[in-house]
C-alpha positions, 0 to 999 in steps of 0.5 A: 500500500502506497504511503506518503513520504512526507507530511502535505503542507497546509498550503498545498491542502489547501490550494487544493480545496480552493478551487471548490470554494470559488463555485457559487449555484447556478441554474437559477432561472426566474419564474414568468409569473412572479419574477423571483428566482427558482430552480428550472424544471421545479414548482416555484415556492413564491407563487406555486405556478410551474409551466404556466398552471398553478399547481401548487396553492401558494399561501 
């Protein structure tokens, strides 16, 4: 089994990790009806349309 030689510094650790710190969400889309952000292919959770119906009742 493969071991390290030495111990991986810190910086080197961490300039790693640091590519996946800089991603921010994507795929917000706006609703057509209300205008607020959601995830595509969802019901929106302000006003409850999806495609154009009301599906869900919103509150």
């Amino acid at each position: 089994m493969a071991v390290p030689k030495r111990k991986t510094s810190q910086a080197k650790t961490s300039s790693r990790k640091a590519a996946n710190m800089k991603k921010t969400a994507t795929g917000l889309s706006t609703c057509p009806q209300c205008h607020e952000p959601k995830l595509p292919h969802r019901v929106c959770p302000n006003c409850g349309y999806y495609d154009g119906k009301d599906v869900v009742s919103a509150e």
